[in-house]
Backbone bond lengths (Angstrom), bond angles and torsions (degrees), N, CA, C in turn:
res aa  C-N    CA-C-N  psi(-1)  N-CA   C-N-CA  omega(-1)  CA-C   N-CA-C  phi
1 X - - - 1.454 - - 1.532 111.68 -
2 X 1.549 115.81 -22.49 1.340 115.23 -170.93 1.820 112.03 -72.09
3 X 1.273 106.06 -19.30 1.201 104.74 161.05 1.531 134.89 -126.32
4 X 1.280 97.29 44.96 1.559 106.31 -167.90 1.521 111.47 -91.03
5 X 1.492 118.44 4.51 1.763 112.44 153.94 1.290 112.91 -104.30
6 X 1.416 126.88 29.55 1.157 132.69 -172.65 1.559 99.00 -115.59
7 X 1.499 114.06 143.79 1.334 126.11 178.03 1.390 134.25 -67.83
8 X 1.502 109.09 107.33 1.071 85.56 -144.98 1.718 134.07 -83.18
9 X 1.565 119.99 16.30 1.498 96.88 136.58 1.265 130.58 -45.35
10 X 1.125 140.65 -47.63 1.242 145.59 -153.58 1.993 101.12 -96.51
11 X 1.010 118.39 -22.35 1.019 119.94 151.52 1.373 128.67 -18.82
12 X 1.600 92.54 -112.22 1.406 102.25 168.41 1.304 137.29 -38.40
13 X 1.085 127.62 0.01 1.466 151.77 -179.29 1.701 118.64 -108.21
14 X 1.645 124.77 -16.90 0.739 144.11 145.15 1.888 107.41 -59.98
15 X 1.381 84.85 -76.06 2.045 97.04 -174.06 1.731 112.09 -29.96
16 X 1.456 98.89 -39.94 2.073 102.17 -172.34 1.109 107.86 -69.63
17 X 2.196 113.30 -29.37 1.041 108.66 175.08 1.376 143.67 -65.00
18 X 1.290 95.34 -19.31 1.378 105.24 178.65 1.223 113.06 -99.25
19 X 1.316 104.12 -20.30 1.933 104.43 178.34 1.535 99.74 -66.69
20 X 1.490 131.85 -18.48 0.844 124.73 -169.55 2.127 114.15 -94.54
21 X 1.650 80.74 -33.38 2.010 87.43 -175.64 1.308 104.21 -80.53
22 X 1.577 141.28 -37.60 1.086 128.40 -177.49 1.714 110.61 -87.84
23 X 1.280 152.31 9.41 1.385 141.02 125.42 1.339 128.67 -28.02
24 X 1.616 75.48 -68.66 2.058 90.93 -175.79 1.228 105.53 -67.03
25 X 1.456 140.11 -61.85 1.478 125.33 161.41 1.488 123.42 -3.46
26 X 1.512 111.62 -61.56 1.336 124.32 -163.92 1.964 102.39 -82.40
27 X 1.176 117.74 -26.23 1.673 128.44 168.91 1.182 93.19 -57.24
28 X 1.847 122.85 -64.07 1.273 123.93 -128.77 1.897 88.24 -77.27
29 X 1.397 104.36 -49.33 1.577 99.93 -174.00 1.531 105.02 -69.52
30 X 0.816 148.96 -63.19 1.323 148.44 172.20 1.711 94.87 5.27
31 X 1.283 116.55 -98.99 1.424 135.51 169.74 1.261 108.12 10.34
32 X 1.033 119.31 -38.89 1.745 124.52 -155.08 1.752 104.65 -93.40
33 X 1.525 111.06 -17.49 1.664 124.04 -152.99 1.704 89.38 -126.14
34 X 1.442 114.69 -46.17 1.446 108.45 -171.29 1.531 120.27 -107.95
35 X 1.663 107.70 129.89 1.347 120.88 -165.63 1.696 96.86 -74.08
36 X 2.126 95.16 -178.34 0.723 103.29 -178.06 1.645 123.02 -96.09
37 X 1.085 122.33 171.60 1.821 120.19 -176.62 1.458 102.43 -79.51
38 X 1.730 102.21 117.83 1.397 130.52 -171.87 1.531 91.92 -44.94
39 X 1.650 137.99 -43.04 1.176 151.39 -145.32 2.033 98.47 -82.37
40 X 1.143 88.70 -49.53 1.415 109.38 -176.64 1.839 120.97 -73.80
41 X 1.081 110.72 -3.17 1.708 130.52 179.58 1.301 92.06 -138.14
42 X 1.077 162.57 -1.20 1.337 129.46 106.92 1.432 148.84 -41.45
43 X 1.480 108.75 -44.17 1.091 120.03 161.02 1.715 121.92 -55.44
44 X 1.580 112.07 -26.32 1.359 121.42 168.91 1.432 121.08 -94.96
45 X 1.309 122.81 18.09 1.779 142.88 158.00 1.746 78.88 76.87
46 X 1.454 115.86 39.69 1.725 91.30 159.25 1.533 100.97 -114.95
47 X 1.326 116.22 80.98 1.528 112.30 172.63 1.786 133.00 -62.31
48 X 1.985 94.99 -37.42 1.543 113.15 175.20 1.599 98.01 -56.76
49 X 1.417 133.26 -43.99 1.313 117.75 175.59 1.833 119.30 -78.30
50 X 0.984 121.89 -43.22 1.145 96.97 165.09 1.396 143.81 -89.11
51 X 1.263 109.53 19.51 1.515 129.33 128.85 1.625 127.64 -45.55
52 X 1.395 93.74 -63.30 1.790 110.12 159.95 1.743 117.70 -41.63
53 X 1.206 118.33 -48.47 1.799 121.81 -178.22 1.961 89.88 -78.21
54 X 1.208 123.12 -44.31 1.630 114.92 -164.37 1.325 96.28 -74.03
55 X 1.154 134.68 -23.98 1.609 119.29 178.01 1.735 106.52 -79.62
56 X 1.498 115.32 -6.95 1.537 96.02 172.76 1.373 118.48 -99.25
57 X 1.832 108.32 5.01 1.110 108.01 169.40 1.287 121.14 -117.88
58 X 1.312 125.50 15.81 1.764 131.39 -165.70 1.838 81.51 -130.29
59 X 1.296 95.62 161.20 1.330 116.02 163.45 1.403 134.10 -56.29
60 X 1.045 130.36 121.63 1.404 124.36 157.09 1.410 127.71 -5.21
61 X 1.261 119.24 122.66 1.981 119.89 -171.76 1.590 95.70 49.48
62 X 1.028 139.17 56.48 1.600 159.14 156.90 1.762 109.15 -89.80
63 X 1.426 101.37 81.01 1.821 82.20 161.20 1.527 145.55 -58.87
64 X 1.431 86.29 74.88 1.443 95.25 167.79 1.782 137.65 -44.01
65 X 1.291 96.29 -29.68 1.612 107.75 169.77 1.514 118.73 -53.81
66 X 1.556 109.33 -27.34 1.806 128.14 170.84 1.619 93.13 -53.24
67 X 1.297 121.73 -89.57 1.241 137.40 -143.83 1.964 94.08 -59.53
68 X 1.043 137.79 -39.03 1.654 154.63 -151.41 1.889 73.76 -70.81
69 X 1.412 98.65 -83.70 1.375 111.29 167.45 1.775 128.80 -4.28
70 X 1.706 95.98 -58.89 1.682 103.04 -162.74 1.569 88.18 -88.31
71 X 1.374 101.30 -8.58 2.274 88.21 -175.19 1.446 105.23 -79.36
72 X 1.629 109.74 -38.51 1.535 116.34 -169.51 1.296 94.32 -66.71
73 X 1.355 143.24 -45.42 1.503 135.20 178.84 1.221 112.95 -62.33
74 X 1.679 138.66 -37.63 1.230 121.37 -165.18 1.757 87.40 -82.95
75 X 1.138 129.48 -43.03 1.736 125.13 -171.54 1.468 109.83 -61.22
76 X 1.036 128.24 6.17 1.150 130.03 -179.71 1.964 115.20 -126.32
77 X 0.830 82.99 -19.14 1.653 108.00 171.15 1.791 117.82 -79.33
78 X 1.426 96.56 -57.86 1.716 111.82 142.91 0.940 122.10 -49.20
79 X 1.254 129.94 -46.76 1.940 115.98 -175.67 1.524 99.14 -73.95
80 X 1.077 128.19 -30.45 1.741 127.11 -156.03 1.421 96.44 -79.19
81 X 1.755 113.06 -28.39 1.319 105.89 -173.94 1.477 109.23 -109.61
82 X 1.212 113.38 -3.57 1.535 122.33 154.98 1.734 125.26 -47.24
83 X 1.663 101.71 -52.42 1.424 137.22 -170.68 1.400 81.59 -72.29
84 X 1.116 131.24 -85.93 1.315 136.37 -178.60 1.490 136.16 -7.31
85 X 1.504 96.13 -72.53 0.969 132.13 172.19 1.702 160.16 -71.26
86 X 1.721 93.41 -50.44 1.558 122.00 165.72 1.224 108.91 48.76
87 X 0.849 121.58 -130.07 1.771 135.14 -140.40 1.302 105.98 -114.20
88 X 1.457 114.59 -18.26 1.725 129.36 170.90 1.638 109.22 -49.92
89 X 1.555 109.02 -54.24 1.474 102.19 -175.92 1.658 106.34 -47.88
90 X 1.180 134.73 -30.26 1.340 130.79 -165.26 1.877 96.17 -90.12
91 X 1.218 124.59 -46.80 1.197 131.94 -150.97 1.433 80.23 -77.23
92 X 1.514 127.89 -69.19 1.591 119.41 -135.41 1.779 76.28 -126.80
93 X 1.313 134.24 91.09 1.181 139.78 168.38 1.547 126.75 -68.79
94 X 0.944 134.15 140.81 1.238 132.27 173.75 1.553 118.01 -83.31
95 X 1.573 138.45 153.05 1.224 129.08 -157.05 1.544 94.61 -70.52
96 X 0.677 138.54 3.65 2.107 115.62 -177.13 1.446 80.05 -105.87
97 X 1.700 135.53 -60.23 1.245 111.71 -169.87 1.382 132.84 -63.22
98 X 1.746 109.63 -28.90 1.170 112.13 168.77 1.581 100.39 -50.18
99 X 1.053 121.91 -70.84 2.038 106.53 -162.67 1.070 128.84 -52.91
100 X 1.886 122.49 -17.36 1.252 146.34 136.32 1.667 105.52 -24.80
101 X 1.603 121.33 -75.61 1.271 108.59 -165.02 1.491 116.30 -80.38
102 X 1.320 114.16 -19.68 1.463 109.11 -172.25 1.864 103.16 -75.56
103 X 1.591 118.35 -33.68 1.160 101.99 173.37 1.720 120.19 -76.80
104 X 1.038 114.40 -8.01 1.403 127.27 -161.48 1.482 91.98 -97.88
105 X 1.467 136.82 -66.71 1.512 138.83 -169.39 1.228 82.19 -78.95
106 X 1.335 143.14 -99.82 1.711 124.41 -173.48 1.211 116.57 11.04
107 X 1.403 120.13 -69.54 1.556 104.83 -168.27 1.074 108.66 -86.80
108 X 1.540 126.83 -3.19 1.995 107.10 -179.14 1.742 77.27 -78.31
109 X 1.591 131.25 -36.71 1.805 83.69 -157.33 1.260 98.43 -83.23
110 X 1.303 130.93 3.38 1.951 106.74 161.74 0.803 140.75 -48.74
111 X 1.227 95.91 -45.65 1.752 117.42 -177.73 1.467 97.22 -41.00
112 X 1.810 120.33 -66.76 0.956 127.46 -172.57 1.716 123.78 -53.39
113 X 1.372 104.12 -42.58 1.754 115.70 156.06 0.827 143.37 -53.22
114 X 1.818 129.48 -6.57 0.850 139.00 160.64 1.611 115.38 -96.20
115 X 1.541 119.26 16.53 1.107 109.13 -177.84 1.620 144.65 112.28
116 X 1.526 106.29 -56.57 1.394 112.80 173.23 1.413 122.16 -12.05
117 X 1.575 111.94 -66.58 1.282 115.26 -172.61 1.938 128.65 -54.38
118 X 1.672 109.30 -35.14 0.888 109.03 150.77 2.038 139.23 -60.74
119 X 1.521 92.34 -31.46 1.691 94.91 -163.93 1.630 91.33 -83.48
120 X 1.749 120.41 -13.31 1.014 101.99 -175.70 1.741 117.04 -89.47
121 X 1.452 96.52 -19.05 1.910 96.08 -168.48 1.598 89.19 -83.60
122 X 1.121 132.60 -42.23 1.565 136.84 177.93 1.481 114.39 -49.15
123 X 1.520 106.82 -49.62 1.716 93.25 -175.68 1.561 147.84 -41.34
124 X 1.172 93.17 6.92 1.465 109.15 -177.29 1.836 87.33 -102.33
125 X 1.194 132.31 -27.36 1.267 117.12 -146.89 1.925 92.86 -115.71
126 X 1.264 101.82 -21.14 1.590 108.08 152.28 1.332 134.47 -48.87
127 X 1.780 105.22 -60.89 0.853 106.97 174.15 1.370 134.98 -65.65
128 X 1.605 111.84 -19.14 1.310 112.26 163.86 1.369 132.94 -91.82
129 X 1.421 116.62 2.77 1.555 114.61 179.95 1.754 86.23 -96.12
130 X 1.468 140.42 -4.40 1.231 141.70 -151.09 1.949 81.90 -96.11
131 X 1.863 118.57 -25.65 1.195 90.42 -164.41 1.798 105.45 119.77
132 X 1.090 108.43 -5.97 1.361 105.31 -172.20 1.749 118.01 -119.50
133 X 1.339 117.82 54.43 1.240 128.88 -174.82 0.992 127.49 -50.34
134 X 1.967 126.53 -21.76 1.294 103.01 -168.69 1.873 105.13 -82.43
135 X 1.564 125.01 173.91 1.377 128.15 -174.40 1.112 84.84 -104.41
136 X 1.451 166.68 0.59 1.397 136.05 155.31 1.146 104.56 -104.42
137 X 1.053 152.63 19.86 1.893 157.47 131.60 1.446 85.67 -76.95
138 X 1.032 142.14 -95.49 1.928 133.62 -169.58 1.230 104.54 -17.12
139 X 1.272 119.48 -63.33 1.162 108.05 -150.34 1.971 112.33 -89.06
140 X 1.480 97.15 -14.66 1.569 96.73 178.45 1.719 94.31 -88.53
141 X 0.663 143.23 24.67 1.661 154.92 177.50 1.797 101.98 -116.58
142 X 0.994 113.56 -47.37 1.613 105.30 176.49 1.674 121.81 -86.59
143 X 1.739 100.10 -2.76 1.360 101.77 163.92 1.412 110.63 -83.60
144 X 1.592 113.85 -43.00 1.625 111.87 177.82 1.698 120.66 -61.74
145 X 1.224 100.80 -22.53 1.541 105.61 164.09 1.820 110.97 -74.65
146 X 1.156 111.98 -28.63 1.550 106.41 174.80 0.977 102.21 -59.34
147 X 1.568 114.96 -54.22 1.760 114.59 -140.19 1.898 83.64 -86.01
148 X 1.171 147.90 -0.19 1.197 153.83 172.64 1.606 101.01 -66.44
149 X 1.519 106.11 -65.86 1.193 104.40 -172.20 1.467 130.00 -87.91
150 X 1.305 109.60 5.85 1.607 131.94 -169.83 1.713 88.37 -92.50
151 X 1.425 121.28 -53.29 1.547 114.63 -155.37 1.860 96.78 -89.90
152 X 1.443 123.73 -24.84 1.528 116.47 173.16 1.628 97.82 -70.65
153 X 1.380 130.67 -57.15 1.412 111.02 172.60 1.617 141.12 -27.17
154 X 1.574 98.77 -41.04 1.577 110.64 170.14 1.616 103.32 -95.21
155 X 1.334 149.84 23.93 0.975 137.32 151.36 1.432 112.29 -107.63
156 X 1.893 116.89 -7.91 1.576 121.82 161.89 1.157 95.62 -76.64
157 X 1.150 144.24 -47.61 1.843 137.49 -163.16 1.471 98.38 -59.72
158 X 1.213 145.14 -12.61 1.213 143.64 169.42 1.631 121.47 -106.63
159 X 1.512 123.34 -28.64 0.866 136.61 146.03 1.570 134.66 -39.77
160 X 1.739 108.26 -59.45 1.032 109.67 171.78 1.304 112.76 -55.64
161 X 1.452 151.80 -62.73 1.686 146.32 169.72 1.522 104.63 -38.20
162 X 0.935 126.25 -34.99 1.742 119.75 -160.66 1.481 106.09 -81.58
163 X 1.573 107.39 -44.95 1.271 106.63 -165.60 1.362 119.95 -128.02
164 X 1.507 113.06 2.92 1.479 129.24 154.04 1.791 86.40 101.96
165 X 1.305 92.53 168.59 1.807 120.40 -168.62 1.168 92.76 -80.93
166 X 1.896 122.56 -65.66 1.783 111.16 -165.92 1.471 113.28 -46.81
167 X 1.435 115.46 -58.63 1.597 112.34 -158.50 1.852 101.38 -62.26
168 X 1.401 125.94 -17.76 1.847 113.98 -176.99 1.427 78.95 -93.12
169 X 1.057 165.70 -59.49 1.633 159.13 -178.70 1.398 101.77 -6.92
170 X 1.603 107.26 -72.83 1.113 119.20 -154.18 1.552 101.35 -83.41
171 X 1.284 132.82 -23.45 1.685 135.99 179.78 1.444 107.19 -66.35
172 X 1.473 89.84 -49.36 1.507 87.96 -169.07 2.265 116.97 -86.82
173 X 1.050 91.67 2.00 1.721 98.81 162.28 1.629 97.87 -99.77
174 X 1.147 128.40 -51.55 2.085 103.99 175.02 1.408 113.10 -54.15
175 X 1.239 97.72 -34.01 1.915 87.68 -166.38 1.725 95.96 -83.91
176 X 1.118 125.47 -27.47 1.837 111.97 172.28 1.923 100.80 -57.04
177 X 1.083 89.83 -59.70 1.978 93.01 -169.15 1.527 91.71 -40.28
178 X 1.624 129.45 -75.61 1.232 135.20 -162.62 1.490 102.14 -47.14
179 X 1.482 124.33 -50.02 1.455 111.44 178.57 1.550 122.02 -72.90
180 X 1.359 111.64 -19.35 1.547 108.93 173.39 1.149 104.21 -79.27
181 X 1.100 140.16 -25.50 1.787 138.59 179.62 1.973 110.65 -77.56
182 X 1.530 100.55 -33.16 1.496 94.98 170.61 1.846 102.61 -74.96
183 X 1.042 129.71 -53.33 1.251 134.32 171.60 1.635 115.47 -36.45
184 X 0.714 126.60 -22.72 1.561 147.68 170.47 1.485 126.04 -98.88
185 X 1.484 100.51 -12.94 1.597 113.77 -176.41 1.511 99.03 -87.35
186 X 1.405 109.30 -35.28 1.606 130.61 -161.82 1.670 99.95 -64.44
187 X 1.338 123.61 -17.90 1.524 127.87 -164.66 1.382 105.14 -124.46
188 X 1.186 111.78 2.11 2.040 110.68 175.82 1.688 112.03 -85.15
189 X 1.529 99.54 125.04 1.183 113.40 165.50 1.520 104.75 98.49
190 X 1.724 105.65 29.28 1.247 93.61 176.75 1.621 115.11 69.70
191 X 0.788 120.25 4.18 1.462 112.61 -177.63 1.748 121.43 -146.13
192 X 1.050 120.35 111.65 1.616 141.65 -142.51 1.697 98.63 -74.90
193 X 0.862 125.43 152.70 1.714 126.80 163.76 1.953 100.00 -147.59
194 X 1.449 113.76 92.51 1.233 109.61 133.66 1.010 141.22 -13.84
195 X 1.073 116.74 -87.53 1.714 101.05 -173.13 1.968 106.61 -65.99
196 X 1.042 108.43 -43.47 1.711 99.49 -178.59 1.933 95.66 -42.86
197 X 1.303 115.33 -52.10 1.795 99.78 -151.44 1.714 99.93 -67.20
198 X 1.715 103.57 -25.55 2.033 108.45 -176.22 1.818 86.29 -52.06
199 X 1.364 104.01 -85.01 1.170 108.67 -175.33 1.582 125.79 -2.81
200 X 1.862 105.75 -74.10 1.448 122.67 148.81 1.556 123.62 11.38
201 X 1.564 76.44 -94.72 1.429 107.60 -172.08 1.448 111.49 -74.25
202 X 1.541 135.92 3.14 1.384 132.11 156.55 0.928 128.78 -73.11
203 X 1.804 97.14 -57.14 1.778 116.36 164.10 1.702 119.51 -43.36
204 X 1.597 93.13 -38.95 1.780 89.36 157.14 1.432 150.51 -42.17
205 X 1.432 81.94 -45.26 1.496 104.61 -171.81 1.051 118.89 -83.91
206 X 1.153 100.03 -33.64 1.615 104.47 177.22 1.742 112.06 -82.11
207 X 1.204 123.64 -30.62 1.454 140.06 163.21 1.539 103.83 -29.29
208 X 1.272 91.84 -64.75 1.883 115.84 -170.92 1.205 94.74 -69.66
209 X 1.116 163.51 -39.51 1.617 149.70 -135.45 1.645 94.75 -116.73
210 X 1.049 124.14 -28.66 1.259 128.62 -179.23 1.986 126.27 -73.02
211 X 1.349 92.40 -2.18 1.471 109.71 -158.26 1.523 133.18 -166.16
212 X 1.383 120.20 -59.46 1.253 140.34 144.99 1.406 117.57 -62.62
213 X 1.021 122.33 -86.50 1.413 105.99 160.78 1.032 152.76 -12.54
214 X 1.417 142.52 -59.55 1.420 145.49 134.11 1.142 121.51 -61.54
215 X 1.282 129.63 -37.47 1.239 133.26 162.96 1.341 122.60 -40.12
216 X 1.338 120.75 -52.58 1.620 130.36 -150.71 2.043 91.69 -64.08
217 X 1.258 115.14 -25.05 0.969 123.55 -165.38 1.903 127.00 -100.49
218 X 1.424 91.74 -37.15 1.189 131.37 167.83 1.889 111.72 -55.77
219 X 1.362 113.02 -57.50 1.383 120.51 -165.05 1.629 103.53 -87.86
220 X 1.779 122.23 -14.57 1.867 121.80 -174.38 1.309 94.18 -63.48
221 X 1.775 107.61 -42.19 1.933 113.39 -157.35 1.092 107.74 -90.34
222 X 1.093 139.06 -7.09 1.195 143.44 134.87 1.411 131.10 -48.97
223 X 1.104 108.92 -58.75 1.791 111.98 -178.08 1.547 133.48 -82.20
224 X 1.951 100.26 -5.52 1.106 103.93 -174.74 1.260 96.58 -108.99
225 X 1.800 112.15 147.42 1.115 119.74 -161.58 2.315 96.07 -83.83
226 X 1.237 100.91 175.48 1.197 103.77 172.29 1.281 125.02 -51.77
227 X 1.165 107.34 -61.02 1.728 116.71 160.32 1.370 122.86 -14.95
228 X 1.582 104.28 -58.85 1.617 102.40 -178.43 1.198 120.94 -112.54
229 X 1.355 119.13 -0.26 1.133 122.52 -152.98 1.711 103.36 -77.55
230 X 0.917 120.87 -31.38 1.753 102.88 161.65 1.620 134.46 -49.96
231 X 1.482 101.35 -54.39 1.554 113.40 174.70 1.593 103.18 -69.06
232 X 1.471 130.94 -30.91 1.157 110.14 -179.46 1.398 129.41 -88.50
233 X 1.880 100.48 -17.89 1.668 85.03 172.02 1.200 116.51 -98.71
234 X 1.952 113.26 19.87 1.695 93.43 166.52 1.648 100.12 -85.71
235 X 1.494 111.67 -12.78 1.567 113.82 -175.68 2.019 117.25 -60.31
236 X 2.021 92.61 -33.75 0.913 101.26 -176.13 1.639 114.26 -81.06
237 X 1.066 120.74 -28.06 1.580 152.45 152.98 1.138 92.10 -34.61
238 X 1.476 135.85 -85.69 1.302 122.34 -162.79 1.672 125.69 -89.38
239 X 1.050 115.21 14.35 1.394 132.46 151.37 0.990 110.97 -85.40
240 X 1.943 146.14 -28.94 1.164 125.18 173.02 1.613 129.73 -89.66
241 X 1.827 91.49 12.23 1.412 97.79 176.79 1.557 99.82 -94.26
């Protein structure tokens, strides 16, 4: 809306801009408030400091010197099987790791298989074959779809612990199909219905944010053991592009 009396060539060219200045802003200050990974200053023989970040997250009279301890052993355990090993564990897997990557890369390309990426670069072009031409109705419609999928996301971050990852897996892939099929209902017969495709495309969003969405990402770092888990979730990373 902030630029919706603006022309819109010049528009959209504004919008990247800012998608681009207010990130880095928020990186650049970040830095100043957020430490470094206890895991990661170990690996650089600074243990007295990451001792310092584990005491703001362990309890009071918490021997932290334990955990400093169990990181320098697993990072060193990793390199031996790094040296060892390489890129084979991913290439020529063994059966426990193979089921590691297929559930782990499996679900980053779901995420992508169910869609998102299309309903999201399209929604502008949805909403107008749906019938809905003006750009400040579009665009106050793709904020309520944000704030749709911004507030089901933080009610999966609580979800997922309560009620486990499989059962929102599977909710939130019926309810995408069911909302991509109403979204598709909205355009049969030649003849458009607005509010059915809004509808649609909410139930979508929220489908996806509840499950797929955090999930797709949520369940790689989880399942991959230490060993691989770097090389495999850039593997899984670049399968979900």
């Amino acid at each position: 809306l902030l630029f919706s009396g603006v022309d819109e060539s010049i528009a959209w060219r504004l919008m990247f801009a800012l998608g681009a200045i207010l990130p880095t802003c928020v990186i650049y200050f970040s830095t100043f408030v957020m430490p470094e990974s206890p895991r990661w200053l170990v690996s650089k023989n600074r243990e007295s400091e990451a001792q310092e970040v584990l005491k703001m997250v362990y309890p009071d009279g918490y021997d932290v010197g334990v955990i400093v301890q169990e990181i320098r052993e697993g990072i060193e355990k990793e390199s031996i099987a790094e040296h060892a090993i390489g890129w084979d564990v991913i290439l020529f897997p063994s059966p426990a790791f193979k089921r590691m990557l297929m559930v782990g890369v499996g679900t980053a390309i779901a995420q992508q298989a169910v869609g998102i990426d299309a309903i999201q670069y399209f929604l502008v072009y949805i909403l107008d074959e749906s019938g809905i031409k003006s750009r400040n109705a579009q665009m106050g419609i793709l904020i309520v779809l944000g704030f749709i999928k911004l507030a089901v996301i933080v009610l999966a971050g609580h979800l997922f612990d309560k009620k486990g990852r499989r059962p929102l897996f599977f909710v939130s892939l019926l309810g995408c199909s069911i909302s991509l099929f109403l979204v598709s209902f909205a355009f049969v017969g030649g003849r458009s219905s607005e509010g059915f495709a809004v509808f649609g495309l909410a139930l979508y969003m929220a489908f996806f944010s509840v499950g797929m969405g955090p999930g797709a990402w949520l369940i790689p770092s989880e399942v991959f053991s230490t060993m691989i888990r770097a090389k495999a979730m850039s593997v899984a990373t670049f399968m979900n592009r």
